[in-house]
mmCIF file as Biopython writes it, N, C-alpha, C and O atoms, coordinates in Angstrom:
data_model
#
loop_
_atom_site.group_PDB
_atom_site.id
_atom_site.type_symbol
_atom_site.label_atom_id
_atom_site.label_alt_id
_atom_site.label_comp_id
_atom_site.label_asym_id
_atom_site.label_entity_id
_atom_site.label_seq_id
_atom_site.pdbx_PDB_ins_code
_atom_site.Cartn_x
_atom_site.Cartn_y
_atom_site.Cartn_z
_atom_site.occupancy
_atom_site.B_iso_or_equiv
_atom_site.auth_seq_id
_atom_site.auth_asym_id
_atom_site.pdbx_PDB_model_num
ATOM 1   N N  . UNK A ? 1  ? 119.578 101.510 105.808 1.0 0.0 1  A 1 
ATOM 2   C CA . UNK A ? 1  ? 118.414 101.756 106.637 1.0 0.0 1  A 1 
ATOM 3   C C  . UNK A ? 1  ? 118.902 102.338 107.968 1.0 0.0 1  A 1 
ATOM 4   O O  . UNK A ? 1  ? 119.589 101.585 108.657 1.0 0.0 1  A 1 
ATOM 5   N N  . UNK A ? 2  ? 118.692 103.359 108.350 1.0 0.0 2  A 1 
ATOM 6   C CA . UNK A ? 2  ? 118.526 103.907 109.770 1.0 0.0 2  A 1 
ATOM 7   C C  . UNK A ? 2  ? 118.020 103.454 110.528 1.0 0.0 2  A 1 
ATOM 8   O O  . UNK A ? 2  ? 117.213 102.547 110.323 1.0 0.0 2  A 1 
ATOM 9   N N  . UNK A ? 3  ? 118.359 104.004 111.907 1.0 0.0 3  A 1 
ATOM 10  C CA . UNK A ? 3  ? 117.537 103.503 112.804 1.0 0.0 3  A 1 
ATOM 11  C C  . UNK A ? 3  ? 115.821 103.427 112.897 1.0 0.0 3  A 1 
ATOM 12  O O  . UNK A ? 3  ? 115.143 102.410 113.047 1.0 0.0 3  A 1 
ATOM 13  N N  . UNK A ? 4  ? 115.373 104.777 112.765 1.0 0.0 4  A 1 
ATOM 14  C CA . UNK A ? 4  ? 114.595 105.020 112.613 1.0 0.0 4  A 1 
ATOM 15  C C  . UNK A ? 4  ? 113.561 104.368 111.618 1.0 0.0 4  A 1 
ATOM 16  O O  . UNK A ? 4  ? 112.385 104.198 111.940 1.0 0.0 4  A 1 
ATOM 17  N N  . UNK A ? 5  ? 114.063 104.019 110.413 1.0 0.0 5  A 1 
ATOM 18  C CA . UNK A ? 5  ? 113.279 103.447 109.557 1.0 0.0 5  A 1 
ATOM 19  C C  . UNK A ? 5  ? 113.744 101.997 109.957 1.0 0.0 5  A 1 
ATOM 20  O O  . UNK A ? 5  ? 113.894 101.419 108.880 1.0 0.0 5  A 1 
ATOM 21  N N  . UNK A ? 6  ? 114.013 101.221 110.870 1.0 0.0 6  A 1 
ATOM 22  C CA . UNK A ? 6  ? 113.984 100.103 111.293 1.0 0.0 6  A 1 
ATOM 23  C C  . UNK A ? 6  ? 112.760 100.267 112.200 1.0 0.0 6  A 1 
ATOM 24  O O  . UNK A ? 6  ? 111.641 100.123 111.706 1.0 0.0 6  A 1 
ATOM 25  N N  . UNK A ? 7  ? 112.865 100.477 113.129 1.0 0.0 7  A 1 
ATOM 26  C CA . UNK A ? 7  ? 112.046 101.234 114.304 1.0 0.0 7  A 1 
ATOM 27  C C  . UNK A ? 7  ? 110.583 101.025 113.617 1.0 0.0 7  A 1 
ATOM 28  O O  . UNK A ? 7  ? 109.686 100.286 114.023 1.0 0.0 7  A 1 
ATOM 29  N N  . UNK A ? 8  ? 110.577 101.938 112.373 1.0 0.0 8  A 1 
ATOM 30  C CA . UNK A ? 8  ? 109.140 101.915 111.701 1.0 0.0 8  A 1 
ATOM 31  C C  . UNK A ? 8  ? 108.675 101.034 111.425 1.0 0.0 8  A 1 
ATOM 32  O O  . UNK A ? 8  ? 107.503 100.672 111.535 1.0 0.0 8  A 1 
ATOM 33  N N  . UNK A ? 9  ? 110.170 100.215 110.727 1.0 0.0 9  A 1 
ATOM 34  C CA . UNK A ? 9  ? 109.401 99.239  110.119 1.0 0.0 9  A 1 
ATOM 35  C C  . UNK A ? 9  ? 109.346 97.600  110.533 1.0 0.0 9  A 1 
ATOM 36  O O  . UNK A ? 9  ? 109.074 96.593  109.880 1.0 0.0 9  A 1 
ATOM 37  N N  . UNK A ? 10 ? 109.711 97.815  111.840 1.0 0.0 10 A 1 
ATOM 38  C CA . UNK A ? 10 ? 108.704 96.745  112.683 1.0 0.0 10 A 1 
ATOM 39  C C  . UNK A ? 10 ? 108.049 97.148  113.425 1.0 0.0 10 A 1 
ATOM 40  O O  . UNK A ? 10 ? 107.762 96.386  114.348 1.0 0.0 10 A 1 
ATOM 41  N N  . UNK A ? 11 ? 107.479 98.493  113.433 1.0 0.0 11 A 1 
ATOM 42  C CA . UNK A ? 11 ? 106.231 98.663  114.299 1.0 0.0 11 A 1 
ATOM 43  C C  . UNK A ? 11 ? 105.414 98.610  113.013 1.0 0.0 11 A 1 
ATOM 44  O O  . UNK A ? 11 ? 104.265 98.662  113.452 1.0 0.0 11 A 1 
ATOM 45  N N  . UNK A ? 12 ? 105.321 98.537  111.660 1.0 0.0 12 A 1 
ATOM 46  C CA . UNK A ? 12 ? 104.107 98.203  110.576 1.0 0.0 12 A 1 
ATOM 47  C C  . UNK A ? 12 ? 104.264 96.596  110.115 1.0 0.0 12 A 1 
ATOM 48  O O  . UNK A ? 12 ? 103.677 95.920  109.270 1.0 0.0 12 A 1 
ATOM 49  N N  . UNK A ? 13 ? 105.010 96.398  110.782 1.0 0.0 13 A 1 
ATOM 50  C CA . UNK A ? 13 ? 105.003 94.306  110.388 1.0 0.0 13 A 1 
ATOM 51  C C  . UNK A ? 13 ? 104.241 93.695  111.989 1.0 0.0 13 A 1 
ATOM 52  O O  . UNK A ? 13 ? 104.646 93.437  113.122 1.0 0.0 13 A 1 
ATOM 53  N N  . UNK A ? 14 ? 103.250 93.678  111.427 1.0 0.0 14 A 1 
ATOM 54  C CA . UNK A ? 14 ? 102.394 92.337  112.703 1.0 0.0 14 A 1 
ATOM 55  C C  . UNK A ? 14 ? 103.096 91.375  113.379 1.0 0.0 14 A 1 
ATOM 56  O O  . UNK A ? 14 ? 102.908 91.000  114.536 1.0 0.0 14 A 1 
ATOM 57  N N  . UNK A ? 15 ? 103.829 91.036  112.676 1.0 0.0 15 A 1 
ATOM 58  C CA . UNK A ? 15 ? 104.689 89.666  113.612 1.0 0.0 15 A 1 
ATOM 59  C C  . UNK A ? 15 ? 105.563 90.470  114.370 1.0 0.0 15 A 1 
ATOM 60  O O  . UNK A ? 15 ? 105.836 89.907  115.430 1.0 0.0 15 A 1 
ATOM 61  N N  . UNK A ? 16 ? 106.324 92.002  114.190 1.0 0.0 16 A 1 
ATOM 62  C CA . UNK A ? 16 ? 107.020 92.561  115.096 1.0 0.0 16 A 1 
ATOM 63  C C  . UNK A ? 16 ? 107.053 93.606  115.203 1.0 0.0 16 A 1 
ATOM 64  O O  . UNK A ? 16 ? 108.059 94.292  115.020 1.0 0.0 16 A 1 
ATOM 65  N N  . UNK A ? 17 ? 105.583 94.145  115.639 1.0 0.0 17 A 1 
ATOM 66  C CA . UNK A ? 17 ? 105.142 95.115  116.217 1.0 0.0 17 A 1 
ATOM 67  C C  . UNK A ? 17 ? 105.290 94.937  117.801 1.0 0.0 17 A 1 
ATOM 68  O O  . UNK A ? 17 ? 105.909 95.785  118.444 1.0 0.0 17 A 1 
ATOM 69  N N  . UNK A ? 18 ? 104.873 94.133  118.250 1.0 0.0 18 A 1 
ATOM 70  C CA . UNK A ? 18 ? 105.167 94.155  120.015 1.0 0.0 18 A 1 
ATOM 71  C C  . UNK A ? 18 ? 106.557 93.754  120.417 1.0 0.0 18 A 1 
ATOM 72  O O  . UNK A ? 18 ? 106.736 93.187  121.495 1.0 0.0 18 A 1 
ATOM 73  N N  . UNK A ? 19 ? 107.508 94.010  119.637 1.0 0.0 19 A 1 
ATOM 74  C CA . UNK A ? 19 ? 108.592 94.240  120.307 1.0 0.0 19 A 1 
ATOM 75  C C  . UNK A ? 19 ? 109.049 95.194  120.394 1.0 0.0 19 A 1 
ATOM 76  O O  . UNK A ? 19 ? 109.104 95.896  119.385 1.0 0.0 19 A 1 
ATOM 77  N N  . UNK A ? 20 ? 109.683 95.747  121.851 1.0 0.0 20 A 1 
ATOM 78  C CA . UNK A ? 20 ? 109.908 96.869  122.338 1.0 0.0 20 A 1 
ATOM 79  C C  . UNK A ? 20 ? 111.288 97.313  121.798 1.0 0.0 20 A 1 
ATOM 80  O O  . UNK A ? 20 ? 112.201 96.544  121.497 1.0 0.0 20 A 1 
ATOM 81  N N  . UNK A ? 21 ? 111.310 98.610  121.722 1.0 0.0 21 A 1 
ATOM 82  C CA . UNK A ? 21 ? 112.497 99.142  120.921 1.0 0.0 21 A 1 
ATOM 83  C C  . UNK A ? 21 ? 112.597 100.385 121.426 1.0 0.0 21 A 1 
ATOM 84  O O  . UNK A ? 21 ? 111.827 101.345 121.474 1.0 0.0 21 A 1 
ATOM 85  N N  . UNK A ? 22 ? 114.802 99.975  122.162 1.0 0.0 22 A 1 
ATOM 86  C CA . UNK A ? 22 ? 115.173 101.327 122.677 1.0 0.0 22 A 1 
ATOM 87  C C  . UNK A ? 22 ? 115.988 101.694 121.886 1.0 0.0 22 A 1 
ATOM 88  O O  . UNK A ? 22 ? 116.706 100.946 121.222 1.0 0.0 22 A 1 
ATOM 89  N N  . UNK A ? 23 ? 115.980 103.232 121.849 1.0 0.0 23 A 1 
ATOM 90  C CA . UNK A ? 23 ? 116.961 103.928 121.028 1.0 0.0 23 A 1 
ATOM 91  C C  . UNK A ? 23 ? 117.734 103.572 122.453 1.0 0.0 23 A 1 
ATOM 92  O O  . UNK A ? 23 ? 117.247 103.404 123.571 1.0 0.0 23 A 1 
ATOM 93  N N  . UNK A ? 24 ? 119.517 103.499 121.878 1.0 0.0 24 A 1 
ATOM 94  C CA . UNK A ? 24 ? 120.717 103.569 122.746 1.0 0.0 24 A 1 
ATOM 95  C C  . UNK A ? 24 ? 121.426 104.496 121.667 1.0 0.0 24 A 1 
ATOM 96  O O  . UNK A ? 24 ? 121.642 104.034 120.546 1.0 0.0 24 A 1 
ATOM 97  N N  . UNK A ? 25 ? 121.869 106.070 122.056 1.0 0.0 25 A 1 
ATOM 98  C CA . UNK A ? 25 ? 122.340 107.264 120.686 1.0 0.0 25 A 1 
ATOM 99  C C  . UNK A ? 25 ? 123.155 108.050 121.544 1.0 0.0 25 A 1 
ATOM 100 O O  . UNK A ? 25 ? 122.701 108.340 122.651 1.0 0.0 25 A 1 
ATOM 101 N N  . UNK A ? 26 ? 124.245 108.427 121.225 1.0 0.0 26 A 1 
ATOM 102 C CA . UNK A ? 26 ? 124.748 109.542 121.835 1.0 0.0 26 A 1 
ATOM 103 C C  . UNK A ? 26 ? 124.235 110.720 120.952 1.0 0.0 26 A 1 
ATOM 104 O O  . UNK A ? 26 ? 124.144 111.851 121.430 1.0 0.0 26 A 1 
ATOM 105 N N  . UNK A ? 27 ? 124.044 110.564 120.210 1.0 0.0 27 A 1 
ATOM 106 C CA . UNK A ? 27 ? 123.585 111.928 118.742 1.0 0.0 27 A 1 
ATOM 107 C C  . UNK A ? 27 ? 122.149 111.877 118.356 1.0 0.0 27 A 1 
ATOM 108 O O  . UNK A ? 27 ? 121.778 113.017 118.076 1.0 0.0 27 A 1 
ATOM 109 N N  . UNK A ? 28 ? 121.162 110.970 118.227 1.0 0.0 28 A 1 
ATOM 110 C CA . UNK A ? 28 ? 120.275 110.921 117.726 1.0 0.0 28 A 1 
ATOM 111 C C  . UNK A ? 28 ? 119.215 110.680 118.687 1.0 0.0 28 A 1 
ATOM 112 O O  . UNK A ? 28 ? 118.146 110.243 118.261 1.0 0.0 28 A 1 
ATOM 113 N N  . UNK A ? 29 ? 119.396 110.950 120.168 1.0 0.0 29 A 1 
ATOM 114 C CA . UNK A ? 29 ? 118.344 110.733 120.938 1.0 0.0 29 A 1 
ATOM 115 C C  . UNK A ? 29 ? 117.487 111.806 120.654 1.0 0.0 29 A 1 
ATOM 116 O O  . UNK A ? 29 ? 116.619 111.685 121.518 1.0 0.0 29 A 1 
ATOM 117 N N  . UNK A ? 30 ? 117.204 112.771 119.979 1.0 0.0 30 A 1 
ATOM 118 C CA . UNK A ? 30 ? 115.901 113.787 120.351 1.0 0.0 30 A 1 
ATOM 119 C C  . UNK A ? 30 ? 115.536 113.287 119.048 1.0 0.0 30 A 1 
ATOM 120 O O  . UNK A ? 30 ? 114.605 113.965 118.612 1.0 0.0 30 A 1 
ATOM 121 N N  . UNK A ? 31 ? 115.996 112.097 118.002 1.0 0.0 31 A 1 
ATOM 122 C CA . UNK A ? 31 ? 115.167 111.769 116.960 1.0 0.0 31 A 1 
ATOM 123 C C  . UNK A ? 31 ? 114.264 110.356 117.322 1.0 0.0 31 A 1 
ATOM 124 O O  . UNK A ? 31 ? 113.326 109.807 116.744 1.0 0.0 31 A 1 
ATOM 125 N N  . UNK A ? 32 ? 114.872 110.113 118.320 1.0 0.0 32 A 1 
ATOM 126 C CA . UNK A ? 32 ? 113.986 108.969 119.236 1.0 0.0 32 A 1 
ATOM 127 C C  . UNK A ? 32 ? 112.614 110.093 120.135 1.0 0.0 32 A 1 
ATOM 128 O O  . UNK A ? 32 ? 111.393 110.235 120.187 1.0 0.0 32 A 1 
ATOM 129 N N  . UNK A ? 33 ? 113.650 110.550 120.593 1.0 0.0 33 A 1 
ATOM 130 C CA . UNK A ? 33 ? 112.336 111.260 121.574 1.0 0.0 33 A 1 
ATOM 131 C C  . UNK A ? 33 ? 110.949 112.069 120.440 1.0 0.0 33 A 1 
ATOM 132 O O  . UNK A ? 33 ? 109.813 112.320 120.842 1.0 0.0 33 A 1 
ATOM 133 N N  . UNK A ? 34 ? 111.398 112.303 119.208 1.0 0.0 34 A 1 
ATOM 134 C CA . UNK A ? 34 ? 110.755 113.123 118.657 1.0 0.0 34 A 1 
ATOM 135 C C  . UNK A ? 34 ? 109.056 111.634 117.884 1.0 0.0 34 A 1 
ATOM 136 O O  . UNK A ? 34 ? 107.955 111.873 117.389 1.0 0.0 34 A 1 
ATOM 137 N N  . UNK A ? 35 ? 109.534 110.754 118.095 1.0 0.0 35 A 1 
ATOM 138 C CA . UNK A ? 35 ? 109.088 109.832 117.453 1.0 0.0 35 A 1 
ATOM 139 C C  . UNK A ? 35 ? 108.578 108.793 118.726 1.0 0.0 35 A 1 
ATOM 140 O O  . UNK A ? 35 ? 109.207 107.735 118.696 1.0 0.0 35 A 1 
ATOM 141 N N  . UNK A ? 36 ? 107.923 108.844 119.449 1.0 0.0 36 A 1 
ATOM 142 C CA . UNK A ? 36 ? 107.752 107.859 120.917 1.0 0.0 36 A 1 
ATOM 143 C C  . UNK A ? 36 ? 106.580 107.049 120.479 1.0 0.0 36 A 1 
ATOM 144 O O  . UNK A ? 36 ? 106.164 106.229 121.297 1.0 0.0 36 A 1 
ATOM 145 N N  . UNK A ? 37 ? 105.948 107.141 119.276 1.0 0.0 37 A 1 
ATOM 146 C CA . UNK A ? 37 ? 105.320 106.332 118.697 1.0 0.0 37 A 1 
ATOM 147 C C  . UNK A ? 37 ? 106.045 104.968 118.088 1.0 0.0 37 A 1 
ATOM 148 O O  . UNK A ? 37 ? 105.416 103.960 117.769 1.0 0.0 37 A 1 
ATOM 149 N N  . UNK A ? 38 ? 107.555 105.128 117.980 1.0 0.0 38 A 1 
ATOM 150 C CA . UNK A ? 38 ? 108.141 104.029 117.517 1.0 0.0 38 A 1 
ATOM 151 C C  . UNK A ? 38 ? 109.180 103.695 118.452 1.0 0.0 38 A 1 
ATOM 152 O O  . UNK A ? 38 ? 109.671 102.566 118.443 1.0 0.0 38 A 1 
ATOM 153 N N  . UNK A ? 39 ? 109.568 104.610 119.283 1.0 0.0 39 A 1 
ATOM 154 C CA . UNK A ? 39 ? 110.649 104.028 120.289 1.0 0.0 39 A 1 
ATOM 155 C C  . UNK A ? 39 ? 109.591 103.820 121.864 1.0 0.0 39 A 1 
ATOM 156 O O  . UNK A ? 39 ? 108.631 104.475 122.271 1.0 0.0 39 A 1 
ATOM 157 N N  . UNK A ? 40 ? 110.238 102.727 122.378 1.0 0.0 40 A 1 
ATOM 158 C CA . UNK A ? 40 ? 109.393 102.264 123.865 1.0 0.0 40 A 1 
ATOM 159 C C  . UNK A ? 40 ? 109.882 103.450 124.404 1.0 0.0 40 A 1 
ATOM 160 O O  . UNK A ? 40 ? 109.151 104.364 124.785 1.0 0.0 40 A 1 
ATOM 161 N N  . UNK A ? 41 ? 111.968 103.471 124.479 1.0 0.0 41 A 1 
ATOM 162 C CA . UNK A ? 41 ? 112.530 104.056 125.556 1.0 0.0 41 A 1 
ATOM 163 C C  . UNK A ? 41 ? 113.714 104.938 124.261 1.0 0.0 41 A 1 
ATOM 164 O O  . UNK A ? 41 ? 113.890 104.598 123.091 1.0 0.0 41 A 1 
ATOM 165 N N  . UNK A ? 42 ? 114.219 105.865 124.852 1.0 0.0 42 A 1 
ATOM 166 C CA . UNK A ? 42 ? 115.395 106.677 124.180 1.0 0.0 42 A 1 
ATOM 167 C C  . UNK A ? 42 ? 116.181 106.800 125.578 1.0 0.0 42 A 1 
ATOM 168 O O  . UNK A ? 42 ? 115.734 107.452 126.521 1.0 0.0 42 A 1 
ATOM 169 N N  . UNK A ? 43 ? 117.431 106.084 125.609 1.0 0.0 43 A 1 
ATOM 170 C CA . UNK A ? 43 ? 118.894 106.222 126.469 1.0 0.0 43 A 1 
ATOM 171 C C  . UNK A ? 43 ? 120.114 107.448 125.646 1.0 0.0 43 A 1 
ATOM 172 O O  . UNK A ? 43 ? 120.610 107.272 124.533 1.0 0.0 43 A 1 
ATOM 173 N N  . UNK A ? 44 ? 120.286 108.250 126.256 1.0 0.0 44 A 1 
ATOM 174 C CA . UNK A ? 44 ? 121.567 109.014 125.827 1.0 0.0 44 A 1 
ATOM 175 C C  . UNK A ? 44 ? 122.902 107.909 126.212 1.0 0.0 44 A 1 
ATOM 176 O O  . UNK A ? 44 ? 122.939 106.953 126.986 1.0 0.0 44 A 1 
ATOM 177 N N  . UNK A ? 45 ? 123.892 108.475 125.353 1.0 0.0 45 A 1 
ATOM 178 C CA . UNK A ? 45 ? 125.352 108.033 125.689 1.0 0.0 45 A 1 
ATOM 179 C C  . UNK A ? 45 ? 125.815 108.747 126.068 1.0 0.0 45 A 1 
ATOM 180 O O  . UNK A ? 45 ? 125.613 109.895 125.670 1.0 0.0 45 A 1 
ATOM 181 N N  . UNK A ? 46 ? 126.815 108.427 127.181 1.0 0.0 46 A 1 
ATOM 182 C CA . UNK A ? 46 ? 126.740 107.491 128.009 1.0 0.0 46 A 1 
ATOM 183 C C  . UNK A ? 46 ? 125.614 107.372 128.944 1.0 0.0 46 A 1 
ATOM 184 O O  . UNK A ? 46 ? 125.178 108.314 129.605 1.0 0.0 46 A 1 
ATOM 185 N N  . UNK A ? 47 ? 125.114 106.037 128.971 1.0 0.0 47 A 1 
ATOM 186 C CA . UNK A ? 47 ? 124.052 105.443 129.431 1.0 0.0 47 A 1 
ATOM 187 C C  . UNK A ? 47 ? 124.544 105.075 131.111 1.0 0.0 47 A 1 
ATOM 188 O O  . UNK A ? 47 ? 125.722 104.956 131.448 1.0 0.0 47 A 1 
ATOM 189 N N  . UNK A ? 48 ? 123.924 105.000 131.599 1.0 0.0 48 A 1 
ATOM 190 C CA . UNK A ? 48 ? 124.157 104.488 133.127 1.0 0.0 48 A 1 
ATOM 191 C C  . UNK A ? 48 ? 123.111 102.712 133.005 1.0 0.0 48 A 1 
ATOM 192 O O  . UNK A ? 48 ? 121.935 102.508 132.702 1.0 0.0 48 A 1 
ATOM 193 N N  . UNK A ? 49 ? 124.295 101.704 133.423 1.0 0.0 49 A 1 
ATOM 194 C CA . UNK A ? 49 ? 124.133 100.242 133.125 1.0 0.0 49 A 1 
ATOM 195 C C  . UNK A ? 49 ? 122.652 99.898  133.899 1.0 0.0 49 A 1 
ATOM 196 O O  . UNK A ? 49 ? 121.810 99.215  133.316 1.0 0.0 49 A 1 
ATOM 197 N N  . UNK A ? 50 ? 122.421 100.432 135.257 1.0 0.0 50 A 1 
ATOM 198 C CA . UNK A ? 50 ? 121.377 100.052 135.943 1.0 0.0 50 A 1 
ATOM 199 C C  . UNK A ? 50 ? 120.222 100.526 135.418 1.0 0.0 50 A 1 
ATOM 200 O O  . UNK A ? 50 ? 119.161 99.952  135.662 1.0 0.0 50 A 1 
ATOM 201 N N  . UNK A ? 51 ? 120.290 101.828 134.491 1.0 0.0 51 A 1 
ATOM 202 C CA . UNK A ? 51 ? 119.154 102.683 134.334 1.0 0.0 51 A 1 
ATOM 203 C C  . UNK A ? 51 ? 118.678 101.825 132.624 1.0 0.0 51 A 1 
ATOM 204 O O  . UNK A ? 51 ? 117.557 102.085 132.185 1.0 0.0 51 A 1 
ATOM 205 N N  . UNK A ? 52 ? 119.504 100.963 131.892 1.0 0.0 52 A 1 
ATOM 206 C CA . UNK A ? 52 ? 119.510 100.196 130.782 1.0 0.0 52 A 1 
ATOM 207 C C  . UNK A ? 52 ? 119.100 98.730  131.514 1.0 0.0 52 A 1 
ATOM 208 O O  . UNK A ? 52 ? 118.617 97.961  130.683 1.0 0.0 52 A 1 
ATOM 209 N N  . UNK A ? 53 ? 119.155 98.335  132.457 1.0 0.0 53 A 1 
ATOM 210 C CA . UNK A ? 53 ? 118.399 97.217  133.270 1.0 0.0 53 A 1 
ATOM 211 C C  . UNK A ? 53 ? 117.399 97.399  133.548 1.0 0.0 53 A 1 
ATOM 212 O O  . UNK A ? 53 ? 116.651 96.433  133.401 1.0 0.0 53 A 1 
ATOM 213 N N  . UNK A ? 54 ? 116.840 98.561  134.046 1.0 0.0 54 A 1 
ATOM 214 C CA . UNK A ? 54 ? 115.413 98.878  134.418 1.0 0.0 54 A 1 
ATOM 215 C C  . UNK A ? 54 ? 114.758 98.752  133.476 1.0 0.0 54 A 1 
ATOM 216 O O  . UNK A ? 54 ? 113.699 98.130  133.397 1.0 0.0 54 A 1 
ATOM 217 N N  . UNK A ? 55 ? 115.494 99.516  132.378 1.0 0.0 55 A 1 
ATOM 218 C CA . UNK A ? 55 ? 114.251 99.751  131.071 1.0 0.0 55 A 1 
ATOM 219 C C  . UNK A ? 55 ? 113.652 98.574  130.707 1.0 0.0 55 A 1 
ATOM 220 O O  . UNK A ? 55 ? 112.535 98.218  131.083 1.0 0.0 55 A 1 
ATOM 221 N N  . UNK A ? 56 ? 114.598 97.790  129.764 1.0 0.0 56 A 1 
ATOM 222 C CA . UNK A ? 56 ? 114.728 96.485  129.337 1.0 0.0 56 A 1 
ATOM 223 C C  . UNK A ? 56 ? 113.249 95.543  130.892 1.0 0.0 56 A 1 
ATOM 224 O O  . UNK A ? 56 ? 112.157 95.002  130.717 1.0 0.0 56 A 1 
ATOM 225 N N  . UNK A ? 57 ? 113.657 95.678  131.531 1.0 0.0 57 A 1 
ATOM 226 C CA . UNK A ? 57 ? 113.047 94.765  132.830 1.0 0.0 57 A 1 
ATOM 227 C C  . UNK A ? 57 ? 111.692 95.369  132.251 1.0 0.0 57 A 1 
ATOM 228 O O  . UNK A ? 57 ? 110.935 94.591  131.669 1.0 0.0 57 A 1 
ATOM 229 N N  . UNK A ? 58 ? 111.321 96.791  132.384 1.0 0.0 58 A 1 
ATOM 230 C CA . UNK A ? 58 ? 109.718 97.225  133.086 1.0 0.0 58 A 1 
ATOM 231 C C  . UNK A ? 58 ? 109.269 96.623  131.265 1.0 0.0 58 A 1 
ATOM 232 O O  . UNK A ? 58 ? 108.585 95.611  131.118 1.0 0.0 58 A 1 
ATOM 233 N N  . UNK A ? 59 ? 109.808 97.470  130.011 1.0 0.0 59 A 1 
ATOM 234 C CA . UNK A ? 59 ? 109.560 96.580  128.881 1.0 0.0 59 A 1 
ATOM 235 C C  . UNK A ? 59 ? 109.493 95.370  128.714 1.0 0.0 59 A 1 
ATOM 236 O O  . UNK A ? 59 ? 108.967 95.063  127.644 1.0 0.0 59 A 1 
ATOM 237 N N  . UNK A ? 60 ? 109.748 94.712  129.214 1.0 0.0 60 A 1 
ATOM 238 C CA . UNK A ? 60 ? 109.385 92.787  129.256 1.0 0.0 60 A 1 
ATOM 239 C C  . UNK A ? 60 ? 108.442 92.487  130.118 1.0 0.0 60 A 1 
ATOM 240 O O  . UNK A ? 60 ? 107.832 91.431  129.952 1.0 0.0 60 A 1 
ATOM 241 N N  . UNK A ? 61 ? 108.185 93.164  130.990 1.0 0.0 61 A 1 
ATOM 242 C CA . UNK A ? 61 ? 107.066 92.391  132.162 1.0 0.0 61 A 1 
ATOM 243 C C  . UNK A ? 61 ? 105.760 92.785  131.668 1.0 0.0 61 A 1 
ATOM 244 O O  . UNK A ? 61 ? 104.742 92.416  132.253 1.0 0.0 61 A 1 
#
């Protein structure tokens, strides 16, 4: 299973649909970005640590 078809397939399971889900990809971020119906956030690699704190933070509150 890919990412992606993980991604899917807890946004079609009720019990874990509201959990937020970041792509973290050095290669596959424009298959996150292409799909923002299943990813909250898409981070490239290398990621900057503070800008992976923010996300995570504004997604939980």
């Amino acid at each position: 299973m890919t990412g992606l078809e993980l991604a899917q397939a807890m946004r079609a399971d009720d019990e874990l649909s509201h959990i937020p889900v970041i792509l973290v990809s050095g290669a596959q971020g424009s298959i996150g970005r292409a799909h923002p119906n299943v990813f909250d956030a898409v981070l490239d690699k290398p990621y900057n640590e503070k800008k992976l704190i923010e996300t995570v933070s504004r997604l939980l509150s």
